[in-house]
Structures are given as structure tokens and as C-alpha cells.
C-alpha positions in Angstrom: 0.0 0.0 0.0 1.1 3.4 -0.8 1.9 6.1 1.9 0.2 9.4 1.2 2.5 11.3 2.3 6.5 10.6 1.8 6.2 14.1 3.0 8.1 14.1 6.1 11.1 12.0 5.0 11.1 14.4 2.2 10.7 17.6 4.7 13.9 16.0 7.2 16.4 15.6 4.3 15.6 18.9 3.4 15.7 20.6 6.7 19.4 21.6 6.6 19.2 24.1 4.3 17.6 27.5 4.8 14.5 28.7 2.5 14.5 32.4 1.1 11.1 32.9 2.5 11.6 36.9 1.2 12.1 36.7 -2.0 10.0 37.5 -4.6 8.9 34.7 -7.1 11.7 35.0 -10.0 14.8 35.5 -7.8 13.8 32.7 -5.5 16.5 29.6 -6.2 14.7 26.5 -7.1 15.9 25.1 -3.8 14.2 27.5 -1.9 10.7 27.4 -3.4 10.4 23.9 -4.3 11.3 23.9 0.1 8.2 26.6 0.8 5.8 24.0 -1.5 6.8 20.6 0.7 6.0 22.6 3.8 2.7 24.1 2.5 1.6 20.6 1.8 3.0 19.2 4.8 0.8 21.4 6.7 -2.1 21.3 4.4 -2.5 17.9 2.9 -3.6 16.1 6.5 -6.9 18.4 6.0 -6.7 17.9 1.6 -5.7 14.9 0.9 -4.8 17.0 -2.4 -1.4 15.0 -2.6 -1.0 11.1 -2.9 2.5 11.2 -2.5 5.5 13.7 -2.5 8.7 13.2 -4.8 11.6 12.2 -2.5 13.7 13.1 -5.5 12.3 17.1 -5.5 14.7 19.0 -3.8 17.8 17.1 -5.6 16.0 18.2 -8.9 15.6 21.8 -7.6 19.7 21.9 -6.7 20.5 20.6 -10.1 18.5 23.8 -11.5 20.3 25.7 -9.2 23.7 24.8 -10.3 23.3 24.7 -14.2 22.3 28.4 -15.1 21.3 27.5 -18.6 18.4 25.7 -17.2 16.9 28.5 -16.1 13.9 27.9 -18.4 10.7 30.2 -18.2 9.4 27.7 -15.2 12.5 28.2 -13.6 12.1 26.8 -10.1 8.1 26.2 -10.7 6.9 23.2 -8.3 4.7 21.6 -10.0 2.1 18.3 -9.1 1.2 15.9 -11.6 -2.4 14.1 -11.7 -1.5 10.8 -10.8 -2.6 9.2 -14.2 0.3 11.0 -15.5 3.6 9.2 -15.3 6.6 10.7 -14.3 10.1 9.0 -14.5 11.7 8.2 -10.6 10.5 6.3 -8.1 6.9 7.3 -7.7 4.1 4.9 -9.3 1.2 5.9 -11.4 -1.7 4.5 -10.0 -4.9 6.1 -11.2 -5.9 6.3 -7.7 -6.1 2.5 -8.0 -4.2 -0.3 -6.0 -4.4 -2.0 -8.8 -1.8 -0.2 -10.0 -0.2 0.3 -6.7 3.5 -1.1 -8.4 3.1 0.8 -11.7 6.6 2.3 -11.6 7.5 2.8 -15.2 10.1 5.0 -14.8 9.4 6.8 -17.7 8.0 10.4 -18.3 5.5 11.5 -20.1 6.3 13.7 -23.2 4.6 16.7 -21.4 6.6 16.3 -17.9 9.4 16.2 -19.9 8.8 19.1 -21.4 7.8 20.8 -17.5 11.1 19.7 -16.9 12.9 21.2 -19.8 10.7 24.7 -18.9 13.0 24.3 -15.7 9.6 22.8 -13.5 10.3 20.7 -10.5 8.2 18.1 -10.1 7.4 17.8 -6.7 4.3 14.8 -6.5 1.6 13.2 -7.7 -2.1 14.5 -7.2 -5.1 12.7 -6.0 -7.8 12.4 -8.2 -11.1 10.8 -8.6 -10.0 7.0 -9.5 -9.9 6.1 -13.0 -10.6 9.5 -13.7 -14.5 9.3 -13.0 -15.0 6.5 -15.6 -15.3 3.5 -12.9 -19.0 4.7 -11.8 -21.8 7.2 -12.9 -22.1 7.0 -8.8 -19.0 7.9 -7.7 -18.0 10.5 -5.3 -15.5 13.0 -7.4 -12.0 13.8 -5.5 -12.4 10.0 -4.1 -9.9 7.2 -5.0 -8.4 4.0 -3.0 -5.0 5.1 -2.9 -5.4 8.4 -1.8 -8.8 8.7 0.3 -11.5 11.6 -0.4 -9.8 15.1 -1.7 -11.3 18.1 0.7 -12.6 21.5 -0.8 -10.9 24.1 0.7 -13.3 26.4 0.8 -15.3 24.1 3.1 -13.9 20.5 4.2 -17.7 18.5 3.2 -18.0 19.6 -0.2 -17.0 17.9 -3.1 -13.9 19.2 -5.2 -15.1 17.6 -8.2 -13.2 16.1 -10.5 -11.5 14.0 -11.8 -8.4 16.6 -11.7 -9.3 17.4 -8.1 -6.4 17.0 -6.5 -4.8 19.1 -8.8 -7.6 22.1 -8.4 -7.4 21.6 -4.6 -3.4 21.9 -4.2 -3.5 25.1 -6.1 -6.8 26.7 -4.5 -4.7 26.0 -1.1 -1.5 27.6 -1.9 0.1 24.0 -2.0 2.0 24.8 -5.3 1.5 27.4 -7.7 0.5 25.1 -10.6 -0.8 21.4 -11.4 -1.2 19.4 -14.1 -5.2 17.6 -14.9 -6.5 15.9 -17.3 -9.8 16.0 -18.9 -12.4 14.1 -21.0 -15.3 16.0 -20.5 -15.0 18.5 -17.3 -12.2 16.6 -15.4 -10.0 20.4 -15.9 -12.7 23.1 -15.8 -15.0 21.7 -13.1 -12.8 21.0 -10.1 -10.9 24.9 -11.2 -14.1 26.1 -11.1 -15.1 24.9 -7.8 -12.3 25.4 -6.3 -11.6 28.7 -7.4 -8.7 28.9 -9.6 -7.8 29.0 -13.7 -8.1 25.8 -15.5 -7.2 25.5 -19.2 -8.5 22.0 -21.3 -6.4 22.9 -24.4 -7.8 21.7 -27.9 -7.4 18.2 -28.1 -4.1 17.3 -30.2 -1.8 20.5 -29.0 -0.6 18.5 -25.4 0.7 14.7 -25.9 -1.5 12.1 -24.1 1.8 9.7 -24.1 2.1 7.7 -21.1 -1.2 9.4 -19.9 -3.8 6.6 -17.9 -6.6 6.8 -20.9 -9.9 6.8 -21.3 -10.9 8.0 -24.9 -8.3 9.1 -27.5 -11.0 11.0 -29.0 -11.2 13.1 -26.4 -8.4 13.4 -23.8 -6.4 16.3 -22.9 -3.5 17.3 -20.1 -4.1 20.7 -19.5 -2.8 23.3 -16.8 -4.3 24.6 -13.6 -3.5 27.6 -12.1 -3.5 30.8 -9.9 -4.0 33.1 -12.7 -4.0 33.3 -16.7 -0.8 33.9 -17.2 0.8 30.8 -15.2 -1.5 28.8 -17.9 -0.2 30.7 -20.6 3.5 30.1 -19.8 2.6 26.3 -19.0 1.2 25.7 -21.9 4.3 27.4 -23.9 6.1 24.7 -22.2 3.6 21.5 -23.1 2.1 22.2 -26.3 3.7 20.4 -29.4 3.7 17.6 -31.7 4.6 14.1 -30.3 5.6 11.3 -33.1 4.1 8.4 -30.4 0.3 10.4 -30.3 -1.1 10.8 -33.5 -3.4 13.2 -32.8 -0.6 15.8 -32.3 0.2 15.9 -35.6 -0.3 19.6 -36.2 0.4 20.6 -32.6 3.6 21.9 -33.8 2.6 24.2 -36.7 -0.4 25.5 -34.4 1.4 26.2 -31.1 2.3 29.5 -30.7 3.5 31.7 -27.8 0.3 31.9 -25.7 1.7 34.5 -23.3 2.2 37.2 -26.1 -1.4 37.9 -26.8 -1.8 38.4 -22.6 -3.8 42.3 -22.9 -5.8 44.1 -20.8 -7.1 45.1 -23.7 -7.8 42.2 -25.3 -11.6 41.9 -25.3 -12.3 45.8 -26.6 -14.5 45.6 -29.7 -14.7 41.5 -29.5 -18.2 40.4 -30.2 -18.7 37.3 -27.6 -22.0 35.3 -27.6 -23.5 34.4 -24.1 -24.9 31.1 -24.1 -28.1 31.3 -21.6 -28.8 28.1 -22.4 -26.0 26.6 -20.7 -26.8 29.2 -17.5 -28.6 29.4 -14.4 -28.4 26.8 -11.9 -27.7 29.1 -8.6 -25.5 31.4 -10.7 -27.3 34.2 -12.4 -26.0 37.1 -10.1 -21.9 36.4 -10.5 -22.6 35.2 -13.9 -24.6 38.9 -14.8 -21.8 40.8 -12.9 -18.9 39.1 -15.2 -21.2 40.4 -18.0 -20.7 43.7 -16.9 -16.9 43.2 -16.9 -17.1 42.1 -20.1 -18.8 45.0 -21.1 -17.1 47.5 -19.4 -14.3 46.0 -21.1 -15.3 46.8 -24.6 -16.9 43.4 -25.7 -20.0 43.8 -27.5 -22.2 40.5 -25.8 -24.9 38.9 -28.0 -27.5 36.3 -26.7 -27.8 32.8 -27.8 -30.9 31.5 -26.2 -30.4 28.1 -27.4 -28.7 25.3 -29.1 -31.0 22.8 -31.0 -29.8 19.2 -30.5 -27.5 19.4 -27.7 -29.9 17.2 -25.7 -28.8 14.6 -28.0 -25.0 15.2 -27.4 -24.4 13.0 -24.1 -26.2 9.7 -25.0 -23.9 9.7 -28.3 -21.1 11.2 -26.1 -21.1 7.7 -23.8 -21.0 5.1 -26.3 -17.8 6.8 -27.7 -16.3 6.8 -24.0 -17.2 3.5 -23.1 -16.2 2.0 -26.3 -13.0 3.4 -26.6 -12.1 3.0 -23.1 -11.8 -0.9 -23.5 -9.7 -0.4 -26.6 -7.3 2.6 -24.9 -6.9 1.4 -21.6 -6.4 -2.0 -22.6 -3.0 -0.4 -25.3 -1.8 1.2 -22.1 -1.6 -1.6 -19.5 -0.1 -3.8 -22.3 3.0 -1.3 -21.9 3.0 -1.9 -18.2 6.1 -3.6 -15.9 5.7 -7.0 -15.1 5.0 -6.1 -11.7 1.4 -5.1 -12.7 -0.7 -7.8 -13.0 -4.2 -6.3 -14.5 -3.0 -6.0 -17.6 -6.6 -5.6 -19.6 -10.1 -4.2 -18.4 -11.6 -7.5 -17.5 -8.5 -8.0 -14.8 -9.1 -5.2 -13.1 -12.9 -5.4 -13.1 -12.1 -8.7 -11.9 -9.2 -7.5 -9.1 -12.0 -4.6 -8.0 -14.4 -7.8 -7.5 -11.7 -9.3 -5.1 -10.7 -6.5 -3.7 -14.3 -4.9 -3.3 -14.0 -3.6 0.3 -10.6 -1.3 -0.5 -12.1 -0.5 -3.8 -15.7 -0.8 -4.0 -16.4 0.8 -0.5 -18.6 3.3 -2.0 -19.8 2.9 -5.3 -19.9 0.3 -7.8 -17.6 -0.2 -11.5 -21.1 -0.7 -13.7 -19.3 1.6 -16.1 -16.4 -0.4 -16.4 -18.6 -3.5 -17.1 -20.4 -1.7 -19.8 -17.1 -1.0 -21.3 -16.1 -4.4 -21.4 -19.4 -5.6 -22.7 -19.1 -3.0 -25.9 -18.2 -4.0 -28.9 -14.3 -3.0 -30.1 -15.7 -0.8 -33.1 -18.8 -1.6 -35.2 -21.6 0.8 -36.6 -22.9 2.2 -33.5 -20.1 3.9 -32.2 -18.6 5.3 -35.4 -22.2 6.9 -36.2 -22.2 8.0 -32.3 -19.2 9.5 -32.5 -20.0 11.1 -36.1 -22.9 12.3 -34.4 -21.2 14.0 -31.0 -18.7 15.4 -32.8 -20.9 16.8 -35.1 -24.0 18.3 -32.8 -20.9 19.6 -30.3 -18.3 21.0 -33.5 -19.7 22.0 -36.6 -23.6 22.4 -35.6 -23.0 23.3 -32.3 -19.4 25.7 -31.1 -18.9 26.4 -35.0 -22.6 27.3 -35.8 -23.1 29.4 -33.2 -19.8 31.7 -33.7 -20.0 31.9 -37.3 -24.1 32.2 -37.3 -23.9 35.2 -34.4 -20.5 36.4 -35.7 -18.5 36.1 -32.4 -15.2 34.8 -31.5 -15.8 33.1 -28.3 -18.6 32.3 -26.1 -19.1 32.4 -22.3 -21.3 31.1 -19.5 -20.9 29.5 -16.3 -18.4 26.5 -15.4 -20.7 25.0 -13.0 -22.3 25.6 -10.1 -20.5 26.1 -6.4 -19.9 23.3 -5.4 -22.3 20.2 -3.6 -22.1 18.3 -0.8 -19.9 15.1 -0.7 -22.5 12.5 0.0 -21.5 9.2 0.4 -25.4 7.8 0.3 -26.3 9.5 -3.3 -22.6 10.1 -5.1 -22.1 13.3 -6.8 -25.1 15.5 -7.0 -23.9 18.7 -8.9 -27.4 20.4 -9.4 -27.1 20.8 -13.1 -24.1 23.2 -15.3 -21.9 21.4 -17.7 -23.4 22.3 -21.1 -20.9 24.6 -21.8 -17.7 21.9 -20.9 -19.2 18.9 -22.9 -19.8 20.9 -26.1 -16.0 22.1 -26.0 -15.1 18.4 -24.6 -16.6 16.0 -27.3 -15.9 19.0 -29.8 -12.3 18.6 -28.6 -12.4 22.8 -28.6 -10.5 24.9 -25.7 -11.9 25.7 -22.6 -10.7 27.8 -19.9 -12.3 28.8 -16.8 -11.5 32.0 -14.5 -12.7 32.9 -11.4 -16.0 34.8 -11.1 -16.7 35.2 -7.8 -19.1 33.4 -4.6 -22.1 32.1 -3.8 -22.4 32.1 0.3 -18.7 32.0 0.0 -17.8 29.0 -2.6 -16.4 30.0 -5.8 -17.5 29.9 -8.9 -16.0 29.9 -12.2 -16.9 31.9 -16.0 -16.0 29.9 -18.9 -14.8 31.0 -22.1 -15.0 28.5 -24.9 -13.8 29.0 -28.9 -13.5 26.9 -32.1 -10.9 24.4 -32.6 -7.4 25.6 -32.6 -8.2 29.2 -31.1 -6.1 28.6 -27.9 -4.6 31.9 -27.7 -7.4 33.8 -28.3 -9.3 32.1 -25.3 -6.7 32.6 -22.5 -6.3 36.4 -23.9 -9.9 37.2 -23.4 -9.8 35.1 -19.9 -6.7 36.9 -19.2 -8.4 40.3 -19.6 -12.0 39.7 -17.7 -9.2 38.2 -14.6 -7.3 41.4 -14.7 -10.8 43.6 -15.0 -12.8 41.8 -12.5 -10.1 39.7 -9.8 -12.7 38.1 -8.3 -10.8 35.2 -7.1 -11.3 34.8 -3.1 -8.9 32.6 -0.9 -10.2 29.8 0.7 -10.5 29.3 4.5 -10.9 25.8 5.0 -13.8 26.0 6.9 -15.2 22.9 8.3 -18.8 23.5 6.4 -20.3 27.2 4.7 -22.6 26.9 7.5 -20.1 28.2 9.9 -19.0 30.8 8.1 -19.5 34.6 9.8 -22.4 35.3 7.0 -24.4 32.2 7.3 -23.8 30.9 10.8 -26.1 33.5 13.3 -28.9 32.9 10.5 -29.0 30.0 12.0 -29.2 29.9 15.0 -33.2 31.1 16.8 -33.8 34.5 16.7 -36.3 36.2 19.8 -35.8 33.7 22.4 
């Protein structure tokens, strides 16, 4: 069994050297800011469980970029946490939040830590996550895995993170680290930034390698960055983007990346047209969502409505048929590449090793998914003409129809709403939002989410979506509502809302 925290062996190896708590941000060695992030999660992580384990290897990789001054790459000293479906090369496994994959040490890195680590990132840990990323259960509890226990929301300890990148969202809404890497298929990115109050970027599928990335659909996977502000996103994804000879779909990642920090204005939405998509609004939101309108406005955007989009209803069922089918195929590629020492080595072993292992795994909810998965066929008619049919009611009828029929460049509307109770009877009950991530998720378009302010104190998040390849664009006009409206608030890890100073004399009884 894996030990959450490595923490304090890492924390007394590293206790003879002093940190330079003063400095600011760039003139900080490596050394001394990859030492401030162990002790932030040290402290934090007992509440979090944000962090499934800590890189013993973090502060030697911090002294190396200390010593060789040509590594001083635009991350330079960045500590970074990687979603443990990610691998990363050194002595940490990649376990999906599974113990099924408790020994899977591959020692390799993925194409996009590689490049983190080129950027002059150290990698400081892996990040909890809802297991499998979410795909085990359509009654699972997000932020909840076997290895790593159920991830907190900072903002208050019994609500749900969401996921599946929580652990990711929740290290950076804390103050952990300054960045994390998720992953997303269809919200696993935006929702748990949203939530938890921070910037979260799903890029379009094909600019950020999937290589040695835990899958679930090729069709529809992404790594993506989450972050403090726009601008950390920006640099990250200077650092991951580009083409990758082992994942086809990278193929013109290369010719499309471009330096997404450059277009970074405060300008940048004065005399944009931007369509807001009611449709995909309400839900407990309208009053932060109508005040970021204003921002917008006051910003120079010209806003037109879009009441509806026909079909969309349709977009889901279709959208499940290509997960579950191409989750058999893809996961089953990826545990083929395994070490020896991992013994599921297709679906059907670890449905079977959840079966014998049901009270560590199945504690909670159930793997129905996974057994529809294994039951689908490999590839016949219906999931081609499902995914033909996703692709086409979220893309060309749907994201692409309604920028070129209302002539805008991008479109906004809520993440989702603040975030839910984690209830251990029902599973996740998020009280309705998503519209907006599922059309840029099967779509494969990019997707960033920014702060936009509270409900009763939990955060919520204003999504900006655009068509297919418009990356830049997207974290410019994110970039300029976060730098008109900073309305991120810092967490208080309050037991429950209830008790905050706002909501707790209300109540208590009044005249007696």
C-alpha cells in the first residue's frame, strides 16, 4: 500500500538548508521554493488529501537547476504536481488512484513532464484524483480514490472538489503549489478549477501529448494546466504544447502552437463580439454570472445572446457510447506497456481485481461503467455513427454554428455551479451546469475557466469557450475579464459554509 504522504522524510532531508522565504517569485533559487511547497503541503495535505505522495527526489531536482544556469527555463524553479494518471520518471508509481496499480513504476516520463522539466519545472508529486478519472462509476463520489482517500474542498472540508483533476484544483486553490497538471475528457480540468476557485485550461485536443497518460478516450483526452492566474496557464502551456511522433493526434500541434503569453492584454476583449450562451446558464448562478457580463462590457466586448442550441440534448447519449467504447480499446494499449510487476493487464483483470478487492475499492460505489465498457463492442456501426454524431452536434452544428451564425469569437457562460455536498449515500449531486464543458469536450475545442466570484462563499467559475485551434485567443480574453474583475477569493478551509461569519447567526433562533 502506498503512503500518502512521503512528506516528512522528504521535509527532514531537506531541513538543513535555509529557505529564502523573502524573496520575490523569480529571484527565488529553485531550492528554496520547491522547500516553501513541501512545507505548504506538509501542513495542508492532513486536511486535503490534495497529494497522494510527494517526490523524494524534489529538492535534488531543484539543486541541479540551481547549479546549471542555462536551465533557467521560463518555469524556472516552478513546483509543479502531476495528476497521478500522468507518469513521471523516478521512483513514484502511477496508480490512477487505484491499488491495482499500486506497483506501476514505469520509470518513464511522459512527453509533457518532460517538457515541464525542460521549462525548468520541479516536479514535486503526484495529485489525488477521482479514480480512473471518474469512468469507474456514474455514482461515484468526485475527489475520491483507493489510494489516496477523499480530496477536501478548501473552501469548506464536506464539499465535493469535483473532479477527476481534483487534487490538482485543490493543491493550487490551497496555496500547495502554484501550478498542477489535470487531465480531462469531458470536465475533469474546468469543473474542479471552477469549484475550487482557480484557472483551468483544457487545451484543444491534439496541441498537449497524451503519451504515457492513464486513458480513457483518445478521441477526447487532454492534459491541461491549472493555475493561480491566466498567465501561469499561458506560460505552462508554452512549455507542453507540441507535436509528439508516439500520439497521432498531435500531428499539427507543432505548426499551431504559438506563444500563448504574447497575446496576454488588458485590452484584449475591446470591440470582441462574444455570444453568451443562456442556455447553458442558471443553476444558482445568475448574479456572479450577470456581474462578469458587466466586466465584459465594461471591457469593450460587444455581448450577443444565444438562447439556445438545438440538438445538444442529443450530445451526451452519443457522447457515452464513444467513451465507453474506446475505453476498452485505450486502456487496454496502455496496460499492455506496463512492468511486469502489474498484474491487471486488460479491463476485465481489473474489473475482476475490483471484484476481489471490493471492500478497498468498491467501499462506496460500484464499476457498472467499467462492465459496460467491457461488454461494448471494439468498433462496429454504433459507435462510429455516435461518435460522427457527437462530434458533429458539439463542433460544426453546435461551437462552430453558433460563432459563425452570431458572428462572435468566443462564447461564455458558467463553469458550474458552487460546489455540492460530498455525500457518500447518493454520489455526486452537482445540481445541473456542464453544457458549456461537454460541447468544447466531445468538440475537442479549448476551454478555460476563471474565477468569477461566490455564492455564500464557494467560488465559482466563468467559462470562455472558442473553435478548434483558437487557444490563444481564449486565454487572452480570460486573461483580460481576470485582470478587470479579480474576483478570485482565498479559501478558509472552513469545516462547512454553514459556519462561516455570513451564514452561521442565521441559524441559530432568533427572539428567544
Amino acid at each position: 500500500m502506498i503512503r500518502p504522504l512521503l512528506i516528512g522524510t522528504v521535509l527532514a532531508l531537506a531541513s538543513t538548508a535555509a529557505a529564502a522565504q523573502g524573496e520575490p517569485r523569480m529571484t527565488q533559487s529553485a531550492e528554496a521554493r520547491t522547500r516553501a511547497a513541501l512545507r505548504q503541503i506538509e501542513r495542508l495535505n492532513p486536511r486535503l488529501n490534495a497529494v497522494i505522495a510527494v517526490d523524494p527526489t524534489a529538492l535534488d531536482q531543484a539543486r541541479v537547476l540551481d547549479r546549471i544556469h542555462r536551465a533557467r527555463g521560463p518555469l524556472f524553479g516552478m513546483p509543479i504536481l502531476i495528476k497521478d494518471n500522468i507518469e513521471t520518471a523516478g521512483p513514484l508509481p502511477t496508480t490512477a488512484g487505484s491499488l491495482a496499480l499500486r506497483d506501476n513504476v514505469t520509470g518513464r516520463d511522459a512527453p509533457l513532464v518532460a517538457r515541464l522539466r525542460a521549462a525548468g519545472a520541479v516536479i514535486v508529486g503526484k495529485a489525488n484524483l477521482s479514480e480512473w478519472a471518474n469512468i469507474r462509476s456514474s455514482s461515484s463520489i468526485s475527489g475520491w480514490s483507493a489510494i489516496g482517500g477523499q480530496t477536501r474542498n478548501p473552501y469548506a472540508l464536506n464539499r465535493n472538489p469535483c473532479g477527476s483533476s481534483s487534487g490538482s484544483a485543490v493543491a493550487v486553490a490551497s496555496g500547495m503549489v502554484p501550478a498542477a497538471i489535470g487531465t480531462e475528457t469531458d470536465g475533469s480540468i474546468t469543473c474542479p478549477a471552477a469549484i475550487n476557485g482557480i484557472v483551468g485550461f483544457k487545451p484543444t485536443v491534439g496541441l498537449v501529448s497524451r503519451t504515457y497518460v492513464v486513458p480513457i478516450s483518445h478521441s477526447q483526452d487532454t492534459p491541461g494546466p491549472m493555475t493561480l492566474n491566466v498567465r501561469d496557464a499561458a506560460l505552462i502551456m508554452n512549455a507542453v504544447a507540441g507535436t509528439d511522433p508516439a500520439d497521432a493526434a498531435t500531428a499539427e500541434a507543432d505548426a499551431r502552437r504559438v506563444d500563448y503569453t504574447a497575446a496576454l492584454s488588458p485590452d484584449a476583449l475591446r470591440g470582441r463580439r462574444i455570444g453568451v450562451m443562456r442556455f447553458s446558464a442558471g443553476f444558482g448562478t445568475d448574479a456572479p454570472f450577470e456581474a462578469a457580463l458587466a466586466v465584459l462590457r465594461a471591457q469593450g466586448a460587444e455581448l450577443v445572446e444565444i438562447a439556445d442550441l438545438p440538438g445538444r440534448q442529443d450530445i451526451s447519449r452519443n457522447e457515452i457510447v464513444v467513451l465507453l467504447t474506446e475505453l476498452r480499446t485505450d486502456l487496454n494499449a496502455y496496460l499492455a506497456t506496463l512492468p511486469a510487476a502489474v498484474r491487471t493487464r486488460t479491463l476485465a483483470d481489473l474489473i475482476a481485481f475490483n471484484r476481489a478487492h471490493a471492500a478497498e475499492e468498491m467501499p462506496l460505489f460500484a464499476q457498472e461503467l467499467f462492465e459496460r465498457a467491457e461488454a461494448m463492442p471494439s468498433d462496429d456501426a454504433a459507435y462510429r455513427t455516435a461518435r460522427a454524431t457527437s462530434l458533429r452536434l458539439a463542433g460544426a452544428e453546435g461551437i462552430d454554428r453558433m460563432i459563425r451564425e452570431h458572428n462572435v469569437v468566443a462564447l461564455v457562460a458558467p463553469t458550474r455551479p458552487a460546489a455540492w455536498l460530498i455525500d457518500a449515500v447518493h454520489g455526486d449531486r452537482s445540481g445541473g451546469g456542464g453544457s458549456a464543458g461537454t460541447l468544447a469536450a466531445v468538440a475537442g475545442y479549448p476551454h478555460l475557466t476563471v474565477p468569477m466570484g461566490e455564492i455564500r462563499g464557494l467560488p465559482v467559475g466563468l467559462s470562455f469557450v472558442g473553435p478548434r485551434w483558437s487557444d490563444a485567443l481564449i486565454l487572452s480574453l480570460g486573461y483580460a475579464y481576470e485582470q478587470a474583475s479579480q474576483r478570485r477569493i482565498a479559501p478558509r478551509l472552513l469545516d462547512s459554509i454553514e459556519e462561516s461569519e455570513a451564514i452561521a447567526p442565521h441559524l441559530r433562533p432568533h427572539g428567544r
